[in-house]
DSSP file (Angstrom, degrees, kcal/mol; ACC not computed):
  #  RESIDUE AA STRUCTURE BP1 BP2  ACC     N-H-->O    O-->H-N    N-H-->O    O-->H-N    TCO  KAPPA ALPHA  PHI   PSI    X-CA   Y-CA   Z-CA
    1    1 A X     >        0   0    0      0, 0.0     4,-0.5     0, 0.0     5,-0.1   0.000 360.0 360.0 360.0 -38.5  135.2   68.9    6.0
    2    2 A X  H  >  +     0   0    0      2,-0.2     4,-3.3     1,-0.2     0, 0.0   0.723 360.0  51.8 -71.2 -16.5  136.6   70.1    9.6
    3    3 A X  H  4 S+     0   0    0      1,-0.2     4,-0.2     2,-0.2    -1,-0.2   0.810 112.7  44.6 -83.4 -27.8  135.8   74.1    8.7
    4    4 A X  H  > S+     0   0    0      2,-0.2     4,-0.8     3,-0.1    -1,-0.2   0.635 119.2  46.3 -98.3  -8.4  132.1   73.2    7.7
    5    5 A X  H  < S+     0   0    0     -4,-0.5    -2,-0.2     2,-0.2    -3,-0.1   0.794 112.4  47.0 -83.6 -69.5  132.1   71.0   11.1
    6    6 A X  T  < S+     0   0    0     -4,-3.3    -2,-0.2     1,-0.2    -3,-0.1   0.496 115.4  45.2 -72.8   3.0  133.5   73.4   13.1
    7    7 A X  T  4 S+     0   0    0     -4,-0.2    -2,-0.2    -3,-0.1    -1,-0.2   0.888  79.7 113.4 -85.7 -73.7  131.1   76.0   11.7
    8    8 A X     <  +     0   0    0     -4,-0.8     3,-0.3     1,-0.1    -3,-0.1   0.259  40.4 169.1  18.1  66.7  128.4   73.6   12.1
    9    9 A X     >  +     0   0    0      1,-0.1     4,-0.7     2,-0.1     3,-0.4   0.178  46.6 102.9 -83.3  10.6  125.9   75.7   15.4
   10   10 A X  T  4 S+     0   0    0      1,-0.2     4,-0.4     2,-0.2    -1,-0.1   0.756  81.6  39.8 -84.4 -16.8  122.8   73.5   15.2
   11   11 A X  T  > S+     0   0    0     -3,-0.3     4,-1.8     2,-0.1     5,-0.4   0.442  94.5  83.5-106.2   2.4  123.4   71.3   18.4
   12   12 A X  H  > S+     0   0    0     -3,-0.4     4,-1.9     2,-0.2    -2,-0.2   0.920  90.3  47.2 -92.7 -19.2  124.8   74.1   20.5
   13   13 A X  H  X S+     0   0    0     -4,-0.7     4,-3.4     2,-0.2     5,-0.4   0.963 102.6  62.4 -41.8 -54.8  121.4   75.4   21.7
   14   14 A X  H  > S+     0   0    0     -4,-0.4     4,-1.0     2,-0.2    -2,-0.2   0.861 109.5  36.7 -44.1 -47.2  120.4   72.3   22.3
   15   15 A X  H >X S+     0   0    0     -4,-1.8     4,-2.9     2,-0.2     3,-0.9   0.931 116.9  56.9 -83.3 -50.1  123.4   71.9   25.2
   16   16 A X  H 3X S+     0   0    0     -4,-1.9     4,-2.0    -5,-0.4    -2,-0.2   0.938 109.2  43.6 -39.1 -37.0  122.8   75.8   26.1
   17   17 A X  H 3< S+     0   0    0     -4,-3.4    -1,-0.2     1,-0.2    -2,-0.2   0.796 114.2  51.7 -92.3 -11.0  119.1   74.8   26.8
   18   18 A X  H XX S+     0   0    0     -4,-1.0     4,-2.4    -3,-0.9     3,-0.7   0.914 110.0  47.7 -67.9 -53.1  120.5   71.6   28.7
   19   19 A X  H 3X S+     0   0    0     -4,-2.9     4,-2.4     1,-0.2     5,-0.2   0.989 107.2  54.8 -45.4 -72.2  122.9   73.8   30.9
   20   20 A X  H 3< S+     0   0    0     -4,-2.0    -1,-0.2     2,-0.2    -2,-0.2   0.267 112.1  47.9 -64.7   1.5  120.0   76.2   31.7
   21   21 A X  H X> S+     0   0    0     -3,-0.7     3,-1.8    -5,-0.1     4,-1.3   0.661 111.4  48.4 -84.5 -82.9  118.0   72.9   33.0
   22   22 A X  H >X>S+     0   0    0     -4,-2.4     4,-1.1     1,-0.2     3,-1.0   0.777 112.4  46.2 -20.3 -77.7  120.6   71.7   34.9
   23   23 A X  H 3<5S+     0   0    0     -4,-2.4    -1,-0.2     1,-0.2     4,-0.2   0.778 112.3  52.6 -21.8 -51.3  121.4   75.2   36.7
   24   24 A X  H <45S+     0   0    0     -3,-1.8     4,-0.4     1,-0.2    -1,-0.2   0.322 110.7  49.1 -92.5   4.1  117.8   75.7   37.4
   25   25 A X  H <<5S+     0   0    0     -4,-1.3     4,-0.5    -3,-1.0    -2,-0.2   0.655 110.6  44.1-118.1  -5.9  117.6   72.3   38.9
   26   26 A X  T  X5S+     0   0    0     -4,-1.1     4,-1.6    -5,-0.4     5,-0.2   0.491 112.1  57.6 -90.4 -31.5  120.5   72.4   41.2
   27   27 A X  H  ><S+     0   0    0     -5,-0.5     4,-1.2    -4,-0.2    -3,-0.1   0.955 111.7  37.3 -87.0 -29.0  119.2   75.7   42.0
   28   28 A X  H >> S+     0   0    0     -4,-0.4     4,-2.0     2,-0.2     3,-0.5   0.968 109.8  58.6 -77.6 -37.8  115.4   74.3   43.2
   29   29 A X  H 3>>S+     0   0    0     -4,-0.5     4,-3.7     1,-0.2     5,-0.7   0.990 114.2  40.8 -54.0 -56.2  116.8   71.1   44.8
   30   30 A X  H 3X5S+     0   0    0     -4,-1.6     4,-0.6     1,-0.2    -1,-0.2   0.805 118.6  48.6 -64.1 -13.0  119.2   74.0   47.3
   31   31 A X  H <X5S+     0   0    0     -4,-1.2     4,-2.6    -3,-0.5    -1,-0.2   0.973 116.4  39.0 -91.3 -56.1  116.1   76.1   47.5
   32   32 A X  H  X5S+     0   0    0     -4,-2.0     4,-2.4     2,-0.2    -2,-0.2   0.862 117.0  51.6 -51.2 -52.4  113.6   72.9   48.5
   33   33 A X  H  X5S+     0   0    0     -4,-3.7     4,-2.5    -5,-0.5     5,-0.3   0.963 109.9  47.4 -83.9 -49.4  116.1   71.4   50.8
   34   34 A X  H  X<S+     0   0    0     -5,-0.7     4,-2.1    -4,-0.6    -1,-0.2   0.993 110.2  52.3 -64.7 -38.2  116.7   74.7   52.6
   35   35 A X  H  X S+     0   0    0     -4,-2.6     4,-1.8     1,-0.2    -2,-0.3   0.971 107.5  50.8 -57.8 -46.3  113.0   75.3   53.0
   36   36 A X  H  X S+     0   0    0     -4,-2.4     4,-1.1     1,-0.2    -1,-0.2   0.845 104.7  61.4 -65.6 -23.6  112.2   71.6   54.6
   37   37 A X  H  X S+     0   0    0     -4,-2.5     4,-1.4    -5,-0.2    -1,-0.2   0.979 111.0  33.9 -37.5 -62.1  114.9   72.4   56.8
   38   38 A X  H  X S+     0   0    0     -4,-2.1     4,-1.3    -5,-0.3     5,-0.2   0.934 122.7  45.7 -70.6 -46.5  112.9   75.5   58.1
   39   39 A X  H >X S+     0   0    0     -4,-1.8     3,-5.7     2,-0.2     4,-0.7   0.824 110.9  58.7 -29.2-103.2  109.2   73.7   57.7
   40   40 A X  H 3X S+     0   0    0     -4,-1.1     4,-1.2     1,-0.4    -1,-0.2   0.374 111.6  34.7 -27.6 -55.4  110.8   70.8   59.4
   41   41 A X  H 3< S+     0   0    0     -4,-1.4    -1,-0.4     2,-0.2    -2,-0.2   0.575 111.6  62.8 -82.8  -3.1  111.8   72.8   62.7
   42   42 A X  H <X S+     0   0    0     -3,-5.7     4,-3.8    -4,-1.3     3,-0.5   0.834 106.6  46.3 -62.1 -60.4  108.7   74.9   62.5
   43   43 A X  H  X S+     0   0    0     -4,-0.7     4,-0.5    -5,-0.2    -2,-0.2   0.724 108.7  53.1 -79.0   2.4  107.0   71.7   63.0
   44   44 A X  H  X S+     0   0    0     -4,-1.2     4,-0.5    -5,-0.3    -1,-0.2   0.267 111.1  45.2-104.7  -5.6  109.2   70.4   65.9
   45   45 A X  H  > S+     0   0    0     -3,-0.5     4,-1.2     2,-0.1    -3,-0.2   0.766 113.4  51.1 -98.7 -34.0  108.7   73.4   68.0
   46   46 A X  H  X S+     0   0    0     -4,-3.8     4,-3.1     1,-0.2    -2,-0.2   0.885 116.7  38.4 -60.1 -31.9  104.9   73.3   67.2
   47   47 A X  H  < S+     0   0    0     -4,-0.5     4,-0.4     2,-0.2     5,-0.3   0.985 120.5  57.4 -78.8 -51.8  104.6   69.1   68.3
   48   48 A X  H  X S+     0   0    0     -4,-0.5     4,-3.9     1,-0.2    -2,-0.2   0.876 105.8  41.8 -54.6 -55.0  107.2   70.6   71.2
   49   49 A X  H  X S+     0   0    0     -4,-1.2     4,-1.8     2,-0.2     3,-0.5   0.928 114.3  55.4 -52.0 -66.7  104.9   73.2   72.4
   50   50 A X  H >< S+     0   0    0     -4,-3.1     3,-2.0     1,-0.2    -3,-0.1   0.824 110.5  49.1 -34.1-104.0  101.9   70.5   72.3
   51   51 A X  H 34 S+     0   0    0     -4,-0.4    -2,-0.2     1,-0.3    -1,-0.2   0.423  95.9  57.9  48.4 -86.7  103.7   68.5   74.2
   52   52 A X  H 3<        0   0    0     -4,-3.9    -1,-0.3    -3,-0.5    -2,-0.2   0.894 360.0 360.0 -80.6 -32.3  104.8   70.5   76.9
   53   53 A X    <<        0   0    0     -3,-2.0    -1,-0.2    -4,-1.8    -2,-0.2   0.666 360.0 360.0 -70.5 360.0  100.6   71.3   77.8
């Protein structure tokens, strides 16, 4: 029973395609957060620049 178990591959795609979510969602959250960083100060020298005229 443990040899046909351990043989047993039908749920390990299923966690492969789970990893390969995960990954690619860790990897857009660091990708999004570093871009609103740069947005973010783009639009606080643009309000600075109003501003100062």
């Amino acid at each position: 029973m443990f040899s046909r178990l351990a043989r047993d591959e039908s749920g390990a795609t299923a966690i492969e395609y789970g990893m390969l979510v995960a990954i690619l969602a860790v990897g857009l959250i660091v990708g999004i957060t570093g871009i609103a960083v740069i947005v973010t100060d783009m639009w606080d020298g643009v309000g600075s620049s109003v501003n100062a005229t």
